[in-house]
C-alpha positions as MATLAB code, in Angstrom:
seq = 'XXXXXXXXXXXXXXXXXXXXXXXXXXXXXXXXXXXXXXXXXXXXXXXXXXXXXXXXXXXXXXXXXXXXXXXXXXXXXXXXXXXXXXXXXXXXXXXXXXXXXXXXX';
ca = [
       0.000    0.000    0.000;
       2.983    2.368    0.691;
       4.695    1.462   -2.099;
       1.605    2.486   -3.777;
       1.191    6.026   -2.379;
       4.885    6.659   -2.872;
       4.313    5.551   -6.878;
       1.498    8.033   -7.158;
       3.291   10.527   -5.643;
       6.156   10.721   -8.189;
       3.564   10.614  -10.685;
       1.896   13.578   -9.497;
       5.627   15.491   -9.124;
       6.481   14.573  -12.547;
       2.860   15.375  -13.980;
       3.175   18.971  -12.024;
       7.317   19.502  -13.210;
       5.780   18.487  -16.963;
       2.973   21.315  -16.908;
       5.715   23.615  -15.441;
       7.824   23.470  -17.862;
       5.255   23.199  -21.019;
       3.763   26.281  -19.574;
       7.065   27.999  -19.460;
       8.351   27.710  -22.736;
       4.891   28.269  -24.264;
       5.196   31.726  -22.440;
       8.785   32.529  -23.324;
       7.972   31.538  -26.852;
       4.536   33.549  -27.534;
       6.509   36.393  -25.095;
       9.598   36.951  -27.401;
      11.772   36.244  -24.300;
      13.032   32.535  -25.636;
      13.856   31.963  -29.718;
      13.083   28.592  -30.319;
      16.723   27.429  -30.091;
      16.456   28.458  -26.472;
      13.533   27.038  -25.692;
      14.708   23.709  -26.783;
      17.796   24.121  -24.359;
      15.631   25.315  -21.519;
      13.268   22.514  -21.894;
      16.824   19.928  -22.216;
      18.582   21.493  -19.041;
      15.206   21.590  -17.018;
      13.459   18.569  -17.589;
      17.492   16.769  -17.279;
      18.286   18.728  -14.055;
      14.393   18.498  -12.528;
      13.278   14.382  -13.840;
      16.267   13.076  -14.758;
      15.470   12.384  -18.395;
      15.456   14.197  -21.859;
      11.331   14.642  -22.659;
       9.892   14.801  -26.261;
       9.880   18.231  -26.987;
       7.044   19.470  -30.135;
       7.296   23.468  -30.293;
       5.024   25.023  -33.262;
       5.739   28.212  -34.127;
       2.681   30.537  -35.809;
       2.419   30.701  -39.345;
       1.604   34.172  -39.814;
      -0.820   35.987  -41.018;
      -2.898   32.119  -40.919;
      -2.497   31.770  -37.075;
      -0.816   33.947  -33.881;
      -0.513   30.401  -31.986;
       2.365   29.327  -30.090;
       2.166   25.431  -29.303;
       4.389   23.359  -27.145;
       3.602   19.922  -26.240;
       6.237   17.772  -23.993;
       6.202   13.939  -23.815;
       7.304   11.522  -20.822;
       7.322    7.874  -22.377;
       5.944    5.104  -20.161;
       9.819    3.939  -20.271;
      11.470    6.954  -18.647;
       8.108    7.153  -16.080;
       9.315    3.805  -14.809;
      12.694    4.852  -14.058;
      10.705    6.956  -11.189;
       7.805    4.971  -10.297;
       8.365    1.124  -10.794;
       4.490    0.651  -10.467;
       3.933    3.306  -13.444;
       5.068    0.390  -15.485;
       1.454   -0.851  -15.111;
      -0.244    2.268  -16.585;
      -0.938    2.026  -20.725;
      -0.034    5.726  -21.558;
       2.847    8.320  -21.137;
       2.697   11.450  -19.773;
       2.047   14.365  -21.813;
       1.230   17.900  -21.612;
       0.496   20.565  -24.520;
      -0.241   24.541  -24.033;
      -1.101   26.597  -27.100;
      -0.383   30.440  -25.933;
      -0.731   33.526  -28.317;
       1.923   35.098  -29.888;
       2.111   39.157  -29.017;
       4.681   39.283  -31.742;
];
């Protein structure tokens, strides 16, 4: 049972670090603060300092004058989740998390 609760636990903390960072670069990216080569370094040094692993990184840029959307999704496999839950194993999915921000440039 406490094996259980621990398992869930480190889901949760790397569900919460995941949105973190998604939301972060999606804001530095719409923002002008991060170019995209940045935001892929940010997103490499974070999620390798914070989890431990290198995530899937997606960024879409917008495609102006069609769309003023800045997308970011980031992707834990169900492999790297077990390296911090052994129990995780169990689940079908990965962990992922997409914001779509808009651009102010």
């Amino acid at each position: 049972m406490l094996a259980f609760m621990a398992n869930g636990g480190l889901h949760l903390y790397v569900h919460s670090t995941l949105v973190s960072l998604t939301r972060e670069t999606a804001r530095g990216l719409s923002l002008g603060y991060m170019t995209e080569d940045e935001a892929k370094t940010f997103v490499r040094d974070s999620s390798s300092r914070d989890l431990g692993v290198d995530v899937a990184l997606s960024i879409v840029l917008p495609d102006k004058p069609h769309s003023s959307d800045v997308r970011v999704t980031l992707l834990v496999t169900k492999e790297q989740m077990a390296r911090f839950a052994p129990f995780t194993s169990l689940l079908p999915f990965a962990l992922s998390y997409a914001v779509t921000m808009r651009s102010l440039q």
